[in-house]
FIDO-619081 format. One record per residue: residue in three letters; z, y, x of N, C-alpha, C, O, CB in turn. Coordinates in steps of 0.05 Angstrom, whole numbers, plus 32768, in hexadecimal, padded with zeros to 4 digits. Last residue first. Glycine has a CB too. Example, Ala and Ser with C-alpha at 12.3 -4.5 7.8 and 13.67 -1.06 7.14 Angstrom:
<pts>
Ser808E7FD38101808F7FEB8111809D8001810280A18017810C80727FF4811AAla809C7F8E8108809C7FA680F6809C7FBE810880A97FBE811D80B57FA780E2
</pts>
This chain:
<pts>
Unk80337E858066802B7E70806D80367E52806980297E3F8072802A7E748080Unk80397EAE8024803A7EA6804180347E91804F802B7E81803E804D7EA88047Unk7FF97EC9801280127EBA8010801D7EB2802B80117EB08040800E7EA18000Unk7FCB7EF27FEB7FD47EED80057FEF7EDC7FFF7FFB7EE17FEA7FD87F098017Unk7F8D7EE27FCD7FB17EE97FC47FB97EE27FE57FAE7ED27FF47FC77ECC7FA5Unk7F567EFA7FAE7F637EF87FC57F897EF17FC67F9A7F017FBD7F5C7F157FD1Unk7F317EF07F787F447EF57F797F557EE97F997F5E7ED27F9A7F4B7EED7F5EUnk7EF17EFA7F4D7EFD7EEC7F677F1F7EF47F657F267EFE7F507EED7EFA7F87Unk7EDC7F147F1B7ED47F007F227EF07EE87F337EFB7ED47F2C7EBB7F0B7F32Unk7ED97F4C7F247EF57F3F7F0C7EF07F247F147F067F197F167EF27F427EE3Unk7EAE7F657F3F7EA67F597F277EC17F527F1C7EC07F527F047E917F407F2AUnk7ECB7F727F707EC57F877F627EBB7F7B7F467EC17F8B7F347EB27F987F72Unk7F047F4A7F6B7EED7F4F7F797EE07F607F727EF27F687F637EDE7F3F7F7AUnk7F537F557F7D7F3F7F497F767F257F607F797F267F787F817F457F3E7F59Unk7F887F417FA67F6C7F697FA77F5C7F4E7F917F5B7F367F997F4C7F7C7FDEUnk7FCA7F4E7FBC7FBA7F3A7FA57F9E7F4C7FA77FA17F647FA97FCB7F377F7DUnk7FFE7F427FE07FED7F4A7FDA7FE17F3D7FD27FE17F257FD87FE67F557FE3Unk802E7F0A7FD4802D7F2A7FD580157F3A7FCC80147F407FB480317F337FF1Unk80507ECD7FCC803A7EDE7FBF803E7F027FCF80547F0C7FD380417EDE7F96Unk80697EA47FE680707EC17FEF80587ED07FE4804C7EDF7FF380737EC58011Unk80477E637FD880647E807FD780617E997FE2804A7E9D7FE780807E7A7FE7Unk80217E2C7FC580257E4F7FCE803B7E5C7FC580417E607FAD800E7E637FC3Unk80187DF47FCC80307E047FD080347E1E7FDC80417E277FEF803D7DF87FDDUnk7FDF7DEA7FA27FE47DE87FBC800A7DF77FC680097E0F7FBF7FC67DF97FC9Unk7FCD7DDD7F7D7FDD7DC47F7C7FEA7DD97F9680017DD57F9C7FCC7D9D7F80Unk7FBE7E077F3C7FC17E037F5C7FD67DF07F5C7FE97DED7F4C7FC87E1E7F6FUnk7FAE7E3E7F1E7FA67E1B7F167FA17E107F2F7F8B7E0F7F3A7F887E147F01Unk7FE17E577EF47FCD7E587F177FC47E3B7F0F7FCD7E297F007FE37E5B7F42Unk7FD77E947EC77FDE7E737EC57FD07E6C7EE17FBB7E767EE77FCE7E5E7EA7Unk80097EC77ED07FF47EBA7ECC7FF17E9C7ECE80037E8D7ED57FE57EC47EDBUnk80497EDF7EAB803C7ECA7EBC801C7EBE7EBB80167EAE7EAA804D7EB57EB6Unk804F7F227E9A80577F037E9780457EF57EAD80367F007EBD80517EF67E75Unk807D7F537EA0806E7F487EAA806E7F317E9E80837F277E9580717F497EC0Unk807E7F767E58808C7F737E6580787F677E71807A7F5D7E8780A27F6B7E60Unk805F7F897E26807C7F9F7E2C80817F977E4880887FA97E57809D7F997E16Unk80137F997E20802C7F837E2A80477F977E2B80457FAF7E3080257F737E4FUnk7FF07FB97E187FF27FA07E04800C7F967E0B801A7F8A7DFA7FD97F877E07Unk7FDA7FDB7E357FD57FDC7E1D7FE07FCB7E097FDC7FCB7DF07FBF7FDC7E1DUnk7FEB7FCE7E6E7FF27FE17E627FE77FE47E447FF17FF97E3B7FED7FF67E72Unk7FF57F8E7E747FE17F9D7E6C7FE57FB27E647FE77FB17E4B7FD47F947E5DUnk80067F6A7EB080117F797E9E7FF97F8B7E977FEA7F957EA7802B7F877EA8Unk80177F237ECD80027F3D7EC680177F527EB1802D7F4D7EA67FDE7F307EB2Unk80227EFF7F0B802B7F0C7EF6801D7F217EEA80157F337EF880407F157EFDUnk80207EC67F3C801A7EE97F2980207EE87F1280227ED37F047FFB7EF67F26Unk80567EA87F5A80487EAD7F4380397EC37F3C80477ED67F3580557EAA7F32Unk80797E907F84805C7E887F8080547E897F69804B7E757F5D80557E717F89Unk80917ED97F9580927EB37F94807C7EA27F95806B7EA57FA7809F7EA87F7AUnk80627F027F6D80777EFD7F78807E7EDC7F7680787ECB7F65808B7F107F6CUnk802A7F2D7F61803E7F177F6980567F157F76805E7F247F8780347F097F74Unk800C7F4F7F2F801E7F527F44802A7F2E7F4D802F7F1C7F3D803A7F6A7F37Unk7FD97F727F097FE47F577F117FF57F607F277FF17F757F327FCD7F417F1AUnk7FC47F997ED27FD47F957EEB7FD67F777EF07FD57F677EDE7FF27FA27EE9Unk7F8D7F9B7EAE7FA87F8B7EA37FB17F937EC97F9E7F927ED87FA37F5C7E92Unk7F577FA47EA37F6E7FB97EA27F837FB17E9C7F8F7FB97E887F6B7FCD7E92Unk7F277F827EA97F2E7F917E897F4B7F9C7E937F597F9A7E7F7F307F777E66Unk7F257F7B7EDE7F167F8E7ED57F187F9E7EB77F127FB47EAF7F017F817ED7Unk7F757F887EFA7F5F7F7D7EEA7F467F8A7EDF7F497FA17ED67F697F757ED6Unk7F8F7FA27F2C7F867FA97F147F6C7F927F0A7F567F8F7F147F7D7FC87F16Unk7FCC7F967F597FA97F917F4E7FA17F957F357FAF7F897F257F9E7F757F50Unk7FFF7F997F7F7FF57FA17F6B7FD07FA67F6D7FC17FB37F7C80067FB97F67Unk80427F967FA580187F9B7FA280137F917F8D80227F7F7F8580007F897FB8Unk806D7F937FA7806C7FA87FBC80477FB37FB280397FC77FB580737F987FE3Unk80A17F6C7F7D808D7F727F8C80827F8B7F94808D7F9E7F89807E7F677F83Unk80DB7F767F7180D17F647F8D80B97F627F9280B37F597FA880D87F487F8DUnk80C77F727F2D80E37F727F4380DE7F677F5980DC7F4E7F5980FD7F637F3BUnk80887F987F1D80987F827F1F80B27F807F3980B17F897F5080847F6D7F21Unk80977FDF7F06808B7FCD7F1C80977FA77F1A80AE7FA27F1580987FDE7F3EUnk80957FFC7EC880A67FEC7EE1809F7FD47EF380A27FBC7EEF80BB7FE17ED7Unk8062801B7EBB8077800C7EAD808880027ECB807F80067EE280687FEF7E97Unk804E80567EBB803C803D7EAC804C802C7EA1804C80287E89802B802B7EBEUnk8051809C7EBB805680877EBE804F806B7EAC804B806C7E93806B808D7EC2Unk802380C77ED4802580BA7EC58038809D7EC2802C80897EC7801180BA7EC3Unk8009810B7EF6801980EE7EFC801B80E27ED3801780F07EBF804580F87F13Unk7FDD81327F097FED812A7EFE7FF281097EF47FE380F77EEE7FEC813B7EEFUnk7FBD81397F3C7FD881387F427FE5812B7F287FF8811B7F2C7FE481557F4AUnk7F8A81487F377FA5815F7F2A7FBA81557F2F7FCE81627F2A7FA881667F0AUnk7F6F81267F527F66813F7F557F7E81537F4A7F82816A7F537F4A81417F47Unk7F8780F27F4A7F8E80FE7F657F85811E7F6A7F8E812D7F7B7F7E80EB7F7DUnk7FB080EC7F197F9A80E97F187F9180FC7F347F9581147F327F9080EF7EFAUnk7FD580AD7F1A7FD980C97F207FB880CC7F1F7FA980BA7F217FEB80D27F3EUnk8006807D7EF77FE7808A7EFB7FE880A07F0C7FFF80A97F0D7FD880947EE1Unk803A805A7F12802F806A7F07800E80767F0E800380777F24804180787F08Unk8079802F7F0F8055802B7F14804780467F05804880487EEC804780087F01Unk80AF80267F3580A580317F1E808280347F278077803A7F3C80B6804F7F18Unk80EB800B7F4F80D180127F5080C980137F3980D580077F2780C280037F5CUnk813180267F3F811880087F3B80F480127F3B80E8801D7F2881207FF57F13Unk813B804E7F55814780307F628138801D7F4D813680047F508171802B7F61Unk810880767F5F811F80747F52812E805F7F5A812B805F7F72811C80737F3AUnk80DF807D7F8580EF809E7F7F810380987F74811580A77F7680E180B87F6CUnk80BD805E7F8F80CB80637F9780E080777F9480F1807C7FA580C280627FA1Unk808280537F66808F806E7F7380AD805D7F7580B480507F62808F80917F5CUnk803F803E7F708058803A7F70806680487F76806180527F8B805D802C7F79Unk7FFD804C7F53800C804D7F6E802D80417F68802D803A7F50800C80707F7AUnk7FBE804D7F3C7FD3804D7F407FE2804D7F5A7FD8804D7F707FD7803F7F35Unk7F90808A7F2B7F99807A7F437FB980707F307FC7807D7F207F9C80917F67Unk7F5380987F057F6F80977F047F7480817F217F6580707F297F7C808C7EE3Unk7F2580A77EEC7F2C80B47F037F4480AF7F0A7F4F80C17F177F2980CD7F02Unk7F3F80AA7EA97F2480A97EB97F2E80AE7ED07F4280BC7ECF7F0D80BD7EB1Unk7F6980837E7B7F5D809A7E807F4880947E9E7F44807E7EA67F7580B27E81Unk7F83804F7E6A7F9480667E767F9180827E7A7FA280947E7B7F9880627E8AUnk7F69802B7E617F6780397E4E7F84804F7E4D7F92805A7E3C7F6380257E37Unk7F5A7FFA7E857F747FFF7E7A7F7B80177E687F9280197E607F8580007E8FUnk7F1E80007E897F257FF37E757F487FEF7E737F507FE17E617F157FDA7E76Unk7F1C80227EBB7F1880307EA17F2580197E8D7F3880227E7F7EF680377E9BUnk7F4A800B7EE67F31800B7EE07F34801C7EC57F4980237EBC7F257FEF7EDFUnk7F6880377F167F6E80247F027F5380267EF47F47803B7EF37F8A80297EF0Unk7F6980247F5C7F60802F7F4F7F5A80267F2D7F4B80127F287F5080347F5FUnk7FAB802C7F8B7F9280157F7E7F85802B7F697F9180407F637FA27FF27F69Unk7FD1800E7FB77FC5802C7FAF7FB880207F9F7FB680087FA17FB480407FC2Unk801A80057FCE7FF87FF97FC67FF180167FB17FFE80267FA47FF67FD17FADUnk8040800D7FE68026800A7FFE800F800E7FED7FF980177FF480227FE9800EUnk806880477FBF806780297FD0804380307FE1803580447FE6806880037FB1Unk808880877FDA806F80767FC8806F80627FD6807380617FEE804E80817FC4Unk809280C07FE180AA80AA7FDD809B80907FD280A680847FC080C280B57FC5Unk806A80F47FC3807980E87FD5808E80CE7FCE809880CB7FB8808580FC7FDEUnk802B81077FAA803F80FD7FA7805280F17FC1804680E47FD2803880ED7F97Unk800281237FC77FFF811D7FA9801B81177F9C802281207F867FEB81047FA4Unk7FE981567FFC7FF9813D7FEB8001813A7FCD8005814D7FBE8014813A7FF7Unk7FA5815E80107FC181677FFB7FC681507FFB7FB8813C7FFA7FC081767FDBUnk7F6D8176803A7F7D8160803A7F97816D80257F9D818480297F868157805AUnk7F288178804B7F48818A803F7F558173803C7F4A815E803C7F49819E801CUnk7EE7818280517F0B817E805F7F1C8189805F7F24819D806B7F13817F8074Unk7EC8817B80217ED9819980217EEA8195803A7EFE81A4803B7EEF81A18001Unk7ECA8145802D7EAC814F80287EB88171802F7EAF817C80437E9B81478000Unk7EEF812380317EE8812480427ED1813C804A7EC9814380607EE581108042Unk7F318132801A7F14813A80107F04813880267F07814C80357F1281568004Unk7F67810C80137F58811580297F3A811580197F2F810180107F5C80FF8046Unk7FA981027FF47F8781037FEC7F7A811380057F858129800B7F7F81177FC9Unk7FDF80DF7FFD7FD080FB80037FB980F17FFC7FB580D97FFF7FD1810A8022Unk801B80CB7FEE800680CD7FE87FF680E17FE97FFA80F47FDA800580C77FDAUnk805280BD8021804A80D3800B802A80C48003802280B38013804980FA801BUnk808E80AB8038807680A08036806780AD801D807080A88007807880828036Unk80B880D1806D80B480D28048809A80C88046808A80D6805280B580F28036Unk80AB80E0809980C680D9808E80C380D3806F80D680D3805F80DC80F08094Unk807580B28094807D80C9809D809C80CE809680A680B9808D806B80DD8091Unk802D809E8089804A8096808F805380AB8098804480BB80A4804F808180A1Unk8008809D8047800F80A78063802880A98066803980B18056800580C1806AUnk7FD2807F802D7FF8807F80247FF98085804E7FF180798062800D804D800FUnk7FA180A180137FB18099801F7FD1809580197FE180A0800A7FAC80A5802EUnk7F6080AE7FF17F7C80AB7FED7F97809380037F9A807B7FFF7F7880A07FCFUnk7F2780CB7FFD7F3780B5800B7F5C80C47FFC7F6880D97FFD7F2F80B78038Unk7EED80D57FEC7F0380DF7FEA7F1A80C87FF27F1880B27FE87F0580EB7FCDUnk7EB780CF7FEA7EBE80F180007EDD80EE7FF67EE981037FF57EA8811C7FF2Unk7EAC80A77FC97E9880A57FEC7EA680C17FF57E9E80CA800A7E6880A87FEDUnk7EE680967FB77ECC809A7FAE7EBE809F7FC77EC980977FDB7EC980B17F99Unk7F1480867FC17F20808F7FA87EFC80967FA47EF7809B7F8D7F3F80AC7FA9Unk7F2F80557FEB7F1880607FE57F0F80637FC37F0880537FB37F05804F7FF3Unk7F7080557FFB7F60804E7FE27F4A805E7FEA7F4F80757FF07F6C80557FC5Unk7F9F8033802B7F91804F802A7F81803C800F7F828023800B7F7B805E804DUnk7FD9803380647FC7802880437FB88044803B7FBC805C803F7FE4801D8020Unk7FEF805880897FF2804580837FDD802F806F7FD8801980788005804C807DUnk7FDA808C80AF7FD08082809A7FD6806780947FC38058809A7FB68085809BUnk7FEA80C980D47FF280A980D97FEE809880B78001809A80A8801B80A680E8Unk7FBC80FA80D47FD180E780C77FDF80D480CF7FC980C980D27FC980DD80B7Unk7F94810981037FAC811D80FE7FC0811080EE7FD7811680F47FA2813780EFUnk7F5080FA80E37F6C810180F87F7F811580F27F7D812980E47F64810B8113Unk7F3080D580C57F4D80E480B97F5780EB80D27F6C80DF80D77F6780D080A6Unk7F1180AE80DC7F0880C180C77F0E80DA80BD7F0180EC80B27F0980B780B7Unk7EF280A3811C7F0A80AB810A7F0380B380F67EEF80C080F67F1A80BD8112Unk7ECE8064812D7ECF809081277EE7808C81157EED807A81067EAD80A88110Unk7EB5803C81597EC6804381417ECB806081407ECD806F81537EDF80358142Unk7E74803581797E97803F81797EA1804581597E94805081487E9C8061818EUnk7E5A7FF5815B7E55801381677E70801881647E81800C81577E40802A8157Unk7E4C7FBE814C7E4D7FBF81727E4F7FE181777E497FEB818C7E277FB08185Unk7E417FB481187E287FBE81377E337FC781487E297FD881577E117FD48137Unk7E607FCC80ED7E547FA780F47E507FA581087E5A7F9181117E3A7F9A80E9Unk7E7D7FFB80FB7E687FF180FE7E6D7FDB80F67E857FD680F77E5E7FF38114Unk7EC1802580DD7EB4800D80F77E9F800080E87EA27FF980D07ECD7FEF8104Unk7EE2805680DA7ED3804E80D47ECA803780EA7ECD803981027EC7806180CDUnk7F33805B80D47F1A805B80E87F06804F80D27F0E804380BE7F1D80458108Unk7F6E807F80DA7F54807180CB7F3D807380DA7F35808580E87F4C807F80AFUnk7FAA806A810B7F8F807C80FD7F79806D80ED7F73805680F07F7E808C8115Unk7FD38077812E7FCE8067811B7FC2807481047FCB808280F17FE3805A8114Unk7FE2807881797FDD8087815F7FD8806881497FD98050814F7FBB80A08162Unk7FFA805881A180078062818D800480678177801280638164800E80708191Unk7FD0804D81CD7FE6806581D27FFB806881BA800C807881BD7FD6808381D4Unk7FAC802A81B67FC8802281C57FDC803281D57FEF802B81E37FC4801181D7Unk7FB2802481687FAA802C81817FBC802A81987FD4802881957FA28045817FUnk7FA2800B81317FBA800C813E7FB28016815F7FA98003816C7FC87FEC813BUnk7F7E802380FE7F79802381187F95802081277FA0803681297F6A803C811EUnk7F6C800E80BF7F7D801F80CC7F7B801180E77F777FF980E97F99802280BFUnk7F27800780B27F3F7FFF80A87F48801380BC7F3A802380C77F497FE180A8Unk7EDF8005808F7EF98014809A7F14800680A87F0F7FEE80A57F0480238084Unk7E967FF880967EB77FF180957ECB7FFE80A17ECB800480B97EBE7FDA809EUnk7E4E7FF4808C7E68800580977E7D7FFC80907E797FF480797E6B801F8090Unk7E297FE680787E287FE680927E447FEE80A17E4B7FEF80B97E127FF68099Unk7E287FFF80407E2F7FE3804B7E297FDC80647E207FC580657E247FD0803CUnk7E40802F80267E35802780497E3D8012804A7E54800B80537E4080378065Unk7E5680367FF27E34803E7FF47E34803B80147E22804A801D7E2A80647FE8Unk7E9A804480117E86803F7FF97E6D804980027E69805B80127E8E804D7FDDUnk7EAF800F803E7EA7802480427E958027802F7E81801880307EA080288058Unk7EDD7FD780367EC07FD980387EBB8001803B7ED2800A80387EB07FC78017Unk7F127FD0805C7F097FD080437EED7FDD80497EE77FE9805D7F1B7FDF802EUnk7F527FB780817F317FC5807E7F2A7FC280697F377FB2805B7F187FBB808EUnk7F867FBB80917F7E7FC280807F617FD080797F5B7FE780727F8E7FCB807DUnk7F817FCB80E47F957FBE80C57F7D7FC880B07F697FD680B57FBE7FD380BCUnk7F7D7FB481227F777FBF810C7F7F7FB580FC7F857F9D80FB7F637FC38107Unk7F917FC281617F947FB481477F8F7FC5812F7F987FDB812A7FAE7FA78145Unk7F677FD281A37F7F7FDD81887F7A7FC681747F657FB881747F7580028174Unk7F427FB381C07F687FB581CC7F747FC881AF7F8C7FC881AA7F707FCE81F6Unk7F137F90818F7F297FA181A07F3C7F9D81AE7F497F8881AD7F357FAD8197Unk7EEC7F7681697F037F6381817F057F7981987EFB7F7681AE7EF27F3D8192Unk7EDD7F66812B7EEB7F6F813C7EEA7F6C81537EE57F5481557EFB7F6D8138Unk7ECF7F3F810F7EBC7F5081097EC97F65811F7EBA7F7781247EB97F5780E9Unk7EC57EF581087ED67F0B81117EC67F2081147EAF7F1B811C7EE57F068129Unk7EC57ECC80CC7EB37EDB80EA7EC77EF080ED7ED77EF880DC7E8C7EED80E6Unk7EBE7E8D809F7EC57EB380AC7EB97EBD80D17EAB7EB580E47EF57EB680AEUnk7E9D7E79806A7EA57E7280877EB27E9480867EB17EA780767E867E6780A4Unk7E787E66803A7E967E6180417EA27E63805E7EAF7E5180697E9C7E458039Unk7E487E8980267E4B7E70803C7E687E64803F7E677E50804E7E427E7B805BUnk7E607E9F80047E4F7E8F7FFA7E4E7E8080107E527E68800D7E387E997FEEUnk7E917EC580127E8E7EB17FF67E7A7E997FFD7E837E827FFC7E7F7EC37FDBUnk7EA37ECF80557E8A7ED580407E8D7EB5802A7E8C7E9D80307E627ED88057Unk7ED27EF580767ED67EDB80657EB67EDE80577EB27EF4804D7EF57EDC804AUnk7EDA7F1780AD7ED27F1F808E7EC87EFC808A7EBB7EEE809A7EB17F3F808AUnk7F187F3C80DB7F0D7F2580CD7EF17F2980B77EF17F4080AE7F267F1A80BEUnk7F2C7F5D81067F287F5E80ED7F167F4980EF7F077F4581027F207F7680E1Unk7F717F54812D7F4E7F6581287F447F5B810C7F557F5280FB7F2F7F578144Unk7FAE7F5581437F9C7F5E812F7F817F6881397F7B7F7C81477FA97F738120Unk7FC67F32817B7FBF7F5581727FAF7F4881547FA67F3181547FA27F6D8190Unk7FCC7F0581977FE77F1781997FDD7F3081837FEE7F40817D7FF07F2481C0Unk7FA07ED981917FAD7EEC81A57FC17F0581AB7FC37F1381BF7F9F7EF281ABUnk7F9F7EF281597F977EEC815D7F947EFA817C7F8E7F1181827F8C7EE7814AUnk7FA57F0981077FB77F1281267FA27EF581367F987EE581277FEA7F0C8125Unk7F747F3080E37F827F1A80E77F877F1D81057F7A7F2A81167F747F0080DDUnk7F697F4D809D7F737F5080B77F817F3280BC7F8E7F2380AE7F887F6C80B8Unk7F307F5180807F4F7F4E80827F527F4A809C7F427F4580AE7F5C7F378071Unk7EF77F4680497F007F4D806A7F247F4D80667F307F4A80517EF27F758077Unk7ED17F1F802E7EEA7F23802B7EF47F3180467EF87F2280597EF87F098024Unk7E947F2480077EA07F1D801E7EBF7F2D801F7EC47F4280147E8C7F258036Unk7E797F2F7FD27E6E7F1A7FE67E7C7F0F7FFB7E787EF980047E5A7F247FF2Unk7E827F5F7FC37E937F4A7FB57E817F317FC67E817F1D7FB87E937F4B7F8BUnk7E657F8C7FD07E537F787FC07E6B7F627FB77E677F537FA47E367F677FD5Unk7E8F7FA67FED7E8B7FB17FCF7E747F9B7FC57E747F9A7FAD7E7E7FD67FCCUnk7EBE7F6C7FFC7EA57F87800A7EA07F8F7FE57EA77F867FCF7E797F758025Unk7F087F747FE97EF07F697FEB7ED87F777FF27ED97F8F7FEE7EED7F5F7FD7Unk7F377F6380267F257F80800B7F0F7F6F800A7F047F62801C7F1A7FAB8017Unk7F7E7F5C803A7F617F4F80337F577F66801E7F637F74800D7F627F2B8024Unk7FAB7F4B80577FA07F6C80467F877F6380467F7C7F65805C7FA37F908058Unk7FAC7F1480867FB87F31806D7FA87F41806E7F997F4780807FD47F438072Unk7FD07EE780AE7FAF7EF180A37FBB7EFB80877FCB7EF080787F917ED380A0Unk7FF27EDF80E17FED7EEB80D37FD17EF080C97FBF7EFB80D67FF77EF880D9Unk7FF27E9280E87FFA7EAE80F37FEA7EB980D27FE07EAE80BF7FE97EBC811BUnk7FB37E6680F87FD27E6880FA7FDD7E8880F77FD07E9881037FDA7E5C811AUnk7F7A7E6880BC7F8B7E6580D97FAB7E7180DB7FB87E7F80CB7F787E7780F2Unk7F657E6B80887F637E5080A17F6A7E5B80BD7F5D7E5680D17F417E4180A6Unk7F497E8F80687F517E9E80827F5A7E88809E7F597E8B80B77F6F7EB28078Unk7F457E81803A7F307E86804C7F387E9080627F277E9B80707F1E7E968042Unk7F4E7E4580107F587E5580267F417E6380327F2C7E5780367F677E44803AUnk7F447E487FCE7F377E427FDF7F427E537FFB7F3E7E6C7FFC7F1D7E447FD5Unk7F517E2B7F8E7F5D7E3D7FAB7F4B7E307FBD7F447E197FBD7F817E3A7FB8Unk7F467E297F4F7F2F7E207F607F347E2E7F867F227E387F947F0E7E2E7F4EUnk7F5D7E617F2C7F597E507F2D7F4A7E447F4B7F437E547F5C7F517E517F18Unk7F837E867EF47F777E837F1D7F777E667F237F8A7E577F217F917E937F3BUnk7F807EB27EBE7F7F7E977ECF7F757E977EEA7F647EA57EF57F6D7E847EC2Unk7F967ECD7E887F887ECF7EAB7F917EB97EB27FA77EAF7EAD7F937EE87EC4Unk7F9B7EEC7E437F947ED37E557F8E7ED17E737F767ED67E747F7E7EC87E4BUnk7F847F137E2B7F9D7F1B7E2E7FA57F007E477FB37F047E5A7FAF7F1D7E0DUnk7F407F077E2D7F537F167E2A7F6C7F1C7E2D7F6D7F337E357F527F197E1FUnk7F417EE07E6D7F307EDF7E4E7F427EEF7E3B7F587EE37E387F2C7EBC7E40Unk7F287EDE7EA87F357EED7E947F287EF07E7A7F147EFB7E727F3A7F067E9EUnk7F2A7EBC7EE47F1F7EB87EC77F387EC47EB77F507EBC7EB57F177E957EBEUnk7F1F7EB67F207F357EC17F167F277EC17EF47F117ECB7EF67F3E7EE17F27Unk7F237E897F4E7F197E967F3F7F2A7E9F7F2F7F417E967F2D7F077E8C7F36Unk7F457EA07F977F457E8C7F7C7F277E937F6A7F157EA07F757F647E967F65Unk7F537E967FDE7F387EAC7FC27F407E907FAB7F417E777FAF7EFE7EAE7FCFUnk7F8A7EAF7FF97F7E7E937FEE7F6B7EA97FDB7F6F7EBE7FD07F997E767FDBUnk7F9E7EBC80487F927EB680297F877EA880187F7B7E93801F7F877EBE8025Unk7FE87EA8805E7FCD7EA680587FBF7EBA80447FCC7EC680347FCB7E8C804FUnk80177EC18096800A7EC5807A7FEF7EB780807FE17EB7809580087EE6806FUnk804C7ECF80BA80307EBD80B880287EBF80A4803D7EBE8097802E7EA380BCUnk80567F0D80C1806C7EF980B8804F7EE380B8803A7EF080B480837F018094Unk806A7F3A80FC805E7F3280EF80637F0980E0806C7EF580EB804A7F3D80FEUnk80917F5A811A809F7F4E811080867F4480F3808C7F4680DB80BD7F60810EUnk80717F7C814180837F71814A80947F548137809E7F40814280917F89814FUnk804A7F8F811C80457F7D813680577F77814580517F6B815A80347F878148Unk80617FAE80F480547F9680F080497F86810980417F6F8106803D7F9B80DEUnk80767FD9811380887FC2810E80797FAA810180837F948103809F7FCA80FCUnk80427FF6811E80527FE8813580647FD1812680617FB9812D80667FFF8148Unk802E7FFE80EC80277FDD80EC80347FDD810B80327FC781167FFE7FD180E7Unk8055801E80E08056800F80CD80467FF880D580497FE280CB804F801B80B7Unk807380428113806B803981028065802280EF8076801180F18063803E8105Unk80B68057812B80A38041812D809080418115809D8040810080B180268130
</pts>
């Protein structure tokens, strides 16, 4: 079974909440929640568009997943979808703002990357041949995937040369790209390895492969966000948590500035400015 078949069988209700997010050096704050997703059931994996203007994510609705996009400034959402396949995990498409990806639940089975219109045009594959769980837009010709399989591996797909290598095997969901100001080095991905009995957080740099370890994943969480100055964030319960590879030994606690009764912290994507901050919770 794959990874979003069992998410449609045994999907858990979740919200989102956009905070502000204010980082004053070693200091983060969230503030001012604002629900955007306002409805029953599953709403998840939220990306911000590359103007940081609008929030896409996936939402269930009539029994299936289609895709959603939240816009900042007017405050409302729209459905951007409305298939017989479910779609997961969309994210903006770089330099085509006309354009959006996510993973393709299809109704023979497959489970594929797709490109999709604003405009009413057929969706195109990008990647055939993978079953593509989570995926990083590593630049406009290079796609970093977490691909499902007896073993959940990290592969880099060259769209421009079509070639495809694996990078690493045994790896959590979240992919991410670490900013320059964690002062880790250039071109760098993180990821989560699996490989030991306590998760472990490491760089890899996707063109050589070579790996780096960072520090120890927080206990119980699965996702992971990079700050613009280069601090990690993770949640768990109803708390994030940061860690600065430059500065910190251990996770500590951001400050939330919320009445509202959020738990089941998981995924977290802040905005391309550092500005915003998405947190998914449960319902």
């Amino acid at each position: 079974m794959s990874l979003f078949c069992a998410l449609l069988i045994g999907q858990e209700a979740s919200d989102i909440y956009l905070f502000d997010l204010d980082e004053q050096d070693s200091l983060i704050s969230l503030s001012n929640p604002i629900n955007i997703s306002k409805s029953q059931g599953y709403d998840n994996q939220p990306s911000f568009t590359e103007d940081g203007m609008g929030v896409l994510f996936s939402s269930f609705r009539n029994g299936q997943a289609d895709i959603s996009k939240y816009f900042l400034d007017e405050n409302y959402r729209v459905w951007i979808t409305n298939t017989e396949a479910n779609e997961f995990s969309p994210t903006y498409y770089p330099g085509k703002k006309k354009l959006f990806t996510c993973v393709r639940l299809n109704e023979n089975g497959t489970q594929l990357l797709y490109k999709y219109a604003y405009k009413n045009k057929m969706p195109e594959i990008i990647i055939p041949d993978i079953t593509v769980g989570y995926y990083l837009w590593f630049n406009e010709k290079i796609i970093i995937s977490y691909v499902i399989g007896e073993i959940e591996s990290l592969q880099v797909s060259n769209l421009k040369y079509k070639i495809r290598y694996p990078i690493q095997n045994n790896i959590g969901r979240s992919i991410q790209k670490i900013p320059s100001a964690a002062s880790l080095g250039e071109n760098l991905v993180s990821f989560i390895s699996l490989e030991h009995e306590v998760p472990e957080i490491y760089s890899i740099n996707p063109m050589t492969s070579d790996s780096k370890y960072i520090t120890d994943a927080l206990e119980g969480s699965q996702d992971l966000a990079w700050t613009k100055k280069g601090s990690m964030l993770m949640g768990k319960g109803n708390s994030i948590y940061k860690f600065d590879p430059d500065k910190d030994k251990d996770w500590t606690p951001v400050n939330i500035e919320c009445d509202l009764p959020l738990d089941g912290i998981s995924r977290i994507v802040i905005s391309p400015n550092g500005k915003k901050i998405a947190v998914v919770v449960s319902e």
